[in-house]
C-alpha positions as a printed Julia matrix, in Angstrom:
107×3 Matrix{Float64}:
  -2.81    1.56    1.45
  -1.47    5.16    1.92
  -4.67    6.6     1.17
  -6.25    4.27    3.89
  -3.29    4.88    6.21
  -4.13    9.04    5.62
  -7.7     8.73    6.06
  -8.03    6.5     9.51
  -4.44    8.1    11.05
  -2.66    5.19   10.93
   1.01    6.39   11.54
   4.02    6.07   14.34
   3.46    6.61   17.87
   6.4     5.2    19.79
   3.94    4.16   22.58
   1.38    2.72   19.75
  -0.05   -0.73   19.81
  -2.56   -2.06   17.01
  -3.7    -5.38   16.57
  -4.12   -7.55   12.93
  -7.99   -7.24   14.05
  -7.87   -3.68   14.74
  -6.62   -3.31   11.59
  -8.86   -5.1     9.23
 -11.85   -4.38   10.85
 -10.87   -0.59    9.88
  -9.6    -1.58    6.43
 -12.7    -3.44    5.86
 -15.29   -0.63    6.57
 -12.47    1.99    4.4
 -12.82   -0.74    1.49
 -16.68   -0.64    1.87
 -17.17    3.07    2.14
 -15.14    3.65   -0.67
 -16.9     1.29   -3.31
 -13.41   -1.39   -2.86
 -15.57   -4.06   -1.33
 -19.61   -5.02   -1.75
 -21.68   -7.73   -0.48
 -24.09  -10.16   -2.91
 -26.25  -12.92   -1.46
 -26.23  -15.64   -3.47
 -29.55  -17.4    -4.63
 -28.88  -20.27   -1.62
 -28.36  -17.77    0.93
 -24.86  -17.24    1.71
 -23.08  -13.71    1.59
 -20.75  -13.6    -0.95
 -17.35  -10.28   -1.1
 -17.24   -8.91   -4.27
 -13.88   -6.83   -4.52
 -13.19   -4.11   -7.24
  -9.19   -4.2    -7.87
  -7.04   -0.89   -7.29
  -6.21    1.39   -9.75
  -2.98    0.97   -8.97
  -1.67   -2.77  -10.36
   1.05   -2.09   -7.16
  -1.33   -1.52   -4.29
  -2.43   -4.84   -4.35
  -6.0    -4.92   -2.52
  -6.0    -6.56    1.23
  -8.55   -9.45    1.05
  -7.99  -10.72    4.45
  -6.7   -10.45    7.95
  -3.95  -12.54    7.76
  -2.34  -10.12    4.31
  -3.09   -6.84    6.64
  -0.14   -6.44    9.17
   2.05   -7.74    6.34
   1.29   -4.71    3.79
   1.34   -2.09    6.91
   4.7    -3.3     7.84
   5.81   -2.49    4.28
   4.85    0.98    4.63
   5.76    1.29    8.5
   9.43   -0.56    8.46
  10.34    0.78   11.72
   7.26   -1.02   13.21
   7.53   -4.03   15.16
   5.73   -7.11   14.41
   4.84   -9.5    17.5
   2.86  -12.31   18.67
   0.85  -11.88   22.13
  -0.63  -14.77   24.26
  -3.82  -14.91   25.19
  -5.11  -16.09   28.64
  -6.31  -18.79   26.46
  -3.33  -21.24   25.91
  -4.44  -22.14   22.29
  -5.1   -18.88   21.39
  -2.26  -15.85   20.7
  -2.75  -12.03   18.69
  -0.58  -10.65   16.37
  -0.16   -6.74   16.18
   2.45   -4.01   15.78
   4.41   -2.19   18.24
   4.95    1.61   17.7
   1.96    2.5    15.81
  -1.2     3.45   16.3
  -4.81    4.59   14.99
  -5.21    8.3    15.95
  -8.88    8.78   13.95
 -11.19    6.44   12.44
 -13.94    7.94    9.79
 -14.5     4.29    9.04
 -17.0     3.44   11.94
């Protein structure tokens, strides 16, 4: 995660706001482009993740959205974790205060 952190820019910014989704969907392409995760279609049709573990047994690999602001908190303790409605009443968005993604070579 600091590697990924270093490479899209991921770091404080008192003014910073990034969202759980802004977050995977970066992670995601980083995991991709650097052999972490491939995609297999099965033989009825569906897309299967295939995941290659970290070398590292502590830097645990981030298999979905919901494990993402978790592990960047960990890193990022003076980051705020918070819950934003949506003009949808069902619907709400998690993210972090105080950081923010200054460069993405993951698009």
């Amino acid at each position: 995660m600091f590697q990924f952190c270093k490479d899209t820019g991921l770091a404080y910014n008192h003014n910073g706001i990034v969202t759980a989704f802004d977050i995977w969907q970066r992670l995601e392409n980083w995991y991709i482009d650097n052999g972490t995760l491939s995609f297999e279609e099965s033989s009825n049709g569906k897309v299967k993740a295939i995941w290659q573990e970290q070398s590292k047994p502590s830097d645990k690999t981030v298999k979905a959205i919901n494990q993402a602001l978790p592990r960047i908190k960990a890193l990022f303790p003076k980051a705020k974790l918070t819950t934003v409605p949506t003009h949808q009443v069902s619907e709400s968005y998690k993210h972090c205060k105080e950081l923010a993604l200054t460069m993405c070579q993951c698009q």
